[in-house]
Structure formats: structure tokens, C-alpha cells
N, C-alpha and C positions, 0 to 999 in steps of 0.2 A: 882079535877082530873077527867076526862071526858076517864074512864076505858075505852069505844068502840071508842075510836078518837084514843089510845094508841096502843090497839090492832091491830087494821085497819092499823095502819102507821107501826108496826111490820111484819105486813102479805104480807112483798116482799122479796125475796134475796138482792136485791141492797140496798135499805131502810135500812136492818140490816149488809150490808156491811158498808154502811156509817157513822153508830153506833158507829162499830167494829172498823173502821180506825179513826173514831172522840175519839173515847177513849182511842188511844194512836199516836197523830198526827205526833210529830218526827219520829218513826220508821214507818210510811206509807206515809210522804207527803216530798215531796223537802223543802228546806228552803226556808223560803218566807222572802223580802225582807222589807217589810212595815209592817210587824205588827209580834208579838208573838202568836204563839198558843195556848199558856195556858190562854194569858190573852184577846186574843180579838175571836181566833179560826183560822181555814182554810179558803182561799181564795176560791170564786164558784166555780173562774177556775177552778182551783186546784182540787176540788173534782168531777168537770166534767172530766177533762183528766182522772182519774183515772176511774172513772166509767166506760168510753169510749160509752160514751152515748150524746144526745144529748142536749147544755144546755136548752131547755125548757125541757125536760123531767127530768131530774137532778134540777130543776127550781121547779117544778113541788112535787117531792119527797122531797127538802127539803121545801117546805110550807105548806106541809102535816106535817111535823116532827114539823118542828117551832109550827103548829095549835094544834100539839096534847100534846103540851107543853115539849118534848125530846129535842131542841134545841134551843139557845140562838144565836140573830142573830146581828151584828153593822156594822156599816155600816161607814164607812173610805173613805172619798170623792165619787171617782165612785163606791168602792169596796165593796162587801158585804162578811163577814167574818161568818162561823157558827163555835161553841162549844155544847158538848152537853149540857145539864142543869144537873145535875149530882142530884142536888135534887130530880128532876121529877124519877130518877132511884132510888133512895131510896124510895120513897115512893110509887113506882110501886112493887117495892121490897115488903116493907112490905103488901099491899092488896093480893100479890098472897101467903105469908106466913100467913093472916090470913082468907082471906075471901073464895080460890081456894083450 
């Protein structure tokens, strides 16, 4: 775990919206039609509209997240699907309860 790549991808508002809405996707994103959330994650679109930003910059913030190990990404024909990695949060978890 690369603790200042974790940091760095924390230290935006939208970054940790995207967190926030990724860790409970039903009650923040429309129904998506080609894949489940829990098992494969949200569509870019999907979390660019929400952003309301632009997709390279939404592009952008989530290949920071993906690098700094917070997010699991698949890719379904054209479509690119993120969830969070929910491990990477546990054991982010634990270095700030033992080492911070």
C-alpha cells in the first residue's frame, strides 16, 4: 500500500465524493442497464454526469484512485465500470489506527 498515492487521491472534494457515492451506488446512481453495481461497479458515464464535470477530468480522478489502489476497474465491451476495492479501505483503516 503506497500510503502517499492514497493520500494524494483523498486530498480533492470530488475524489472523495466519488468514494462516498461508490460506497453505496444504488442510492446515488440511476439504474444501469448492462451490468450490477455491486458486482462489476458504476458506469464512467454515470459518474461523470453526476460529477458534472468533464469526462477527461472525471477520467483523470478516477486513474488516480484506480493507481492508488481505492478502486477496482472492468471493462464490459466499450464500457468501463469502477467499484471501490473495499480491501484497500480496510487496511487504510488499519495504518491510520496503528501508525497515525
Amino acid at each position: 500500500m503506497d500510503q502517499l498515492a492514497i493520500f494524494k487521491a483523498l486530498s480533492n472534494k470530488t475524489r472523495l465524493d466519488i468514494l462516498q457515492w461508490l460506497k453505496d451506488p444504488e442510492l446515488h446512481f440511476p439504474p444501469q442497464e448492462h451490468a450490477d453495481f455491486m458486482e462489476v461497479g458504476v458506469c464512467v458515464g454515470k459518474i461523470q454526469e453526476k460529477c458534472g464535470m468533464t469526462q477527461s477530468t472525471v477520467s483523470e480522478y478516477l486513474a488516480l484512485l484506480l493507481k492508488a489502489g481505492l478502486l477496482e476497474a472492468t471493462r464490459i465491451g466499450q464500457w468501463t465500470y469502477y467499484k471501490r476495492n473495499e480491501k484497500a479501505f480496510e487496511l487504510l483503516g488499519d495504518f491510520v489506527k496503528s501508525a497515525l
